[in-house]
GUKEVO-69243 format. One record per residue: y, z negated, x of N, C-alpha, C in turn; residue in one letter. Coordinates in steps of 0.001 Angstrom, whole numbers, padded with zeros to 6 digits. Example, Ala and Ser with C-alpha at 12.3 -4.5 7.8 and 13.67 -1.06 7.14 Angstrom:
% residues 2
n_v,n_w,n_u,ca_v,ca_w,ca_u,c_v,c_w,c_u,code
-005690,-007800,013190,-004500,-007800,012300,-003300,-007800,013200,a
-002250,-007080,012850,-001060,-007140,013670,000030,-007870,012900,s
//
This chain:
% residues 73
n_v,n_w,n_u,ca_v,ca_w,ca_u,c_v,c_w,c_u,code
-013306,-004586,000508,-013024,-005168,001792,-012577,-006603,001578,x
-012833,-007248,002211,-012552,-008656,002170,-011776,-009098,003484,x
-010482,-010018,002797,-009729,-009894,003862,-008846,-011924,003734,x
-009742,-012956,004267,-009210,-014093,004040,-007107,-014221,003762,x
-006911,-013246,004644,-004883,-013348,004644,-004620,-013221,003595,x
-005037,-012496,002463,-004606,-012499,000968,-005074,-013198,000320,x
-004367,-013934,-000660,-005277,-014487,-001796,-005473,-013099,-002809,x
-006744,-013529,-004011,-006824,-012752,-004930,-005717,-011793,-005566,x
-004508,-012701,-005723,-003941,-012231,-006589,-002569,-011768,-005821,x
-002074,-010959,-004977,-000973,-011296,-003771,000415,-011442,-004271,x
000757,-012580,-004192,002172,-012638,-004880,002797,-013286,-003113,x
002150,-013843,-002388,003190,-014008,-001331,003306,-013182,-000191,x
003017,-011878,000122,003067,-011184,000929,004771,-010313,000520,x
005083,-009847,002014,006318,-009318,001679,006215,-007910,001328,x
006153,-007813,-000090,006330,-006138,-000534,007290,-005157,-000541,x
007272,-003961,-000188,008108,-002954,000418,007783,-002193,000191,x
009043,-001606,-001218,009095,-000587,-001833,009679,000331,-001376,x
008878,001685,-001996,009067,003111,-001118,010345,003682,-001277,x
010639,004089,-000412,011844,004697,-000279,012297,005801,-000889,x
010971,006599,-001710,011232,007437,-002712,010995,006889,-004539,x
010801,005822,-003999,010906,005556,-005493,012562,005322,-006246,x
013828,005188,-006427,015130,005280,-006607,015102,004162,-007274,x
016307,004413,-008289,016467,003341,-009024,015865,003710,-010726,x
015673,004899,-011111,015238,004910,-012759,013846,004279,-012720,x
013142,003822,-011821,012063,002909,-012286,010705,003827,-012099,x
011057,004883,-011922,009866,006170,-012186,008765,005933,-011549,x
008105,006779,-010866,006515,006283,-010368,006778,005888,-009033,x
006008,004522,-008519,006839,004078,-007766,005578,002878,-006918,x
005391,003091,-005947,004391,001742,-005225,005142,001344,-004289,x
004620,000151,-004224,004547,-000839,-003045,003892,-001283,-001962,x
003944,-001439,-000869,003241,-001877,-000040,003386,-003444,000465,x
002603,-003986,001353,002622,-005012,002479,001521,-005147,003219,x
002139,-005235,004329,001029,-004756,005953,000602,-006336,006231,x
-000537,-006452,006812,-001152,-007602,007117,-001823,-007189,008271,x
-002520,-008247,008865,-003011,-007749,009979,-004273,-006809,009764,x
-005059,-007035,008842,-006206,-005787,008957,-006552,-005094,008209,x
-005175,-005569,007252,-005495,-004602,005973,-003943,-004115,005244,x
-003851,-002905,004553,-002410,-002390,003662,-002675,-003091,002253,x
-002024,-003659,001377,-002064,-003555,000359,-000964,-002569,-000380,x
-001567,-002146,-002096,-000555,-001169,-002114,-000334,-001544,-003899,x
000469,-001486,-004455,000545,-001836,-005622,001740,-000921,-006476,x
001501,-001023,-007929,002383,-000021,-008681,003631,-000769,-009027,x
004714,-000659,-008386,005978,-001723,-008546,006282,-001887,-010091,x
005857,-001290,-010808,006215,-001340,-012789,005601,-002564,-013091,x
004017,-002728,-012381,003113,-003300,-012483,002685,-004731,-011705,x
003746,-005631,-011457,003925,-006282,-010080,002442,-007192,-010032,x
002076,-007504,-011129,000889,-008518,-011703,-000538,-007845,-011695,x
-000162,-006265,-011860,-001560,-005573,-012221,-002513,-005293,-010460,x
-003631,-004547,-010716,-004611,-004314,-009751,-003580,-004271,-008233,x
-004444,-004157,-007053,-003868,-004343,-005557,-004783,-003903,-005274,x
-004558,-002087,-004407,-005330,-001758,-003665,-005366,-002191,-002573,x
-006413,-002735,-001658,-006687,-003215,-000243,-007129,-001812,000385,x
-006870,-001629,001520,-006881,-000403,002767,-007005,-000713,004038,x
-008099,-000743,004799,-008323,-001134,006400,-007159,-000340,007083,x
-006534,-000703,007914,-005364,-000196,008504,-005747,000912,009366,x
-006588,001164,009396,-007212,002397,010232,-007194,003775,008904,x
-007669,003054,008121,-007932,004118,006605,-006336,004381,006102,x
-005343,003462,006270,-003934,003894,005562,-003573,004716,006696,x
-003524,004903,008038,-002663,005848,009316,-003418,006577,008804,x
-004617,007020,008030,-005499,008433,008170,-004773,009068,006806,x
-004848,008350,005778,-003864,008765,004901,-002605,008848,004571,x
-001756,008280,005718,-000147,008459,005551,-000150,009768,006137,x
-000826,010047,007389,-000964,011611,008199,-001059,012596,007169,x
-001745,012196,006519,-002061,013776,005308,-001437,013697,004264,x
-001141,012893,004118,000055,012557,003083,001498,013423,003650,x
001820,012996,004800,002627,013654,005223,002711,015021,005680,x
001382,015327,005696,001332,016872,006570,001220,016978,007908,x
000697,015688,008936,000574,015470,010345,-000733,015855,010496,x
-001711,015609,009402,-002660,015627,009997,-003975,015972,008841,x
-004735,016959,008921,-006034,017375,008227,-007034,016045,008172,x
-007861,016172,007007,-009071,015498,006567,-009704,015723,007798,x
-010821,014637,008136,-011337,015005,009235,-010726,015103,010612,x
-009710,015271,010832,-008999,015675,012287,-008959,014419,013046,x
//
């Protein structure tokens, strides 16, 4: 997906780490919302890969993630 608001590499977007990740460092992502897209990144990893997600595609997977909502539904 191509999304001009990010550059390649996103170091200026405001990232917001999950609320289950604690403090021992353990497995742990990040997010930052933009207008048409999620990015999501491994907080260990602040430099490494950035998944991009159409914001329609992250509500379909936070739902099932959470248990709101079936594949497909």
């Amino acid at each position: 997906m191509s999304n001009n608001q990010f550059p390649d590499r996103p170091s200026d977007p405001a990232w917001i780490k999950s609320s289950y990740s604690g403090t021992s460092g353990g497995e742990c992502v990040e997010v930052a919302v933009g207008l048409s897209a999620v990015l999501v990144r491994d907080s260990k990893n602040v430099n490494g890969p950035v998944l991009r997600v159409a914001g329609r595609g992250w509500g379909t997977f936070v739902g099932f993630a959470s248990g709101r909502k079936g594949i497909g539904a």
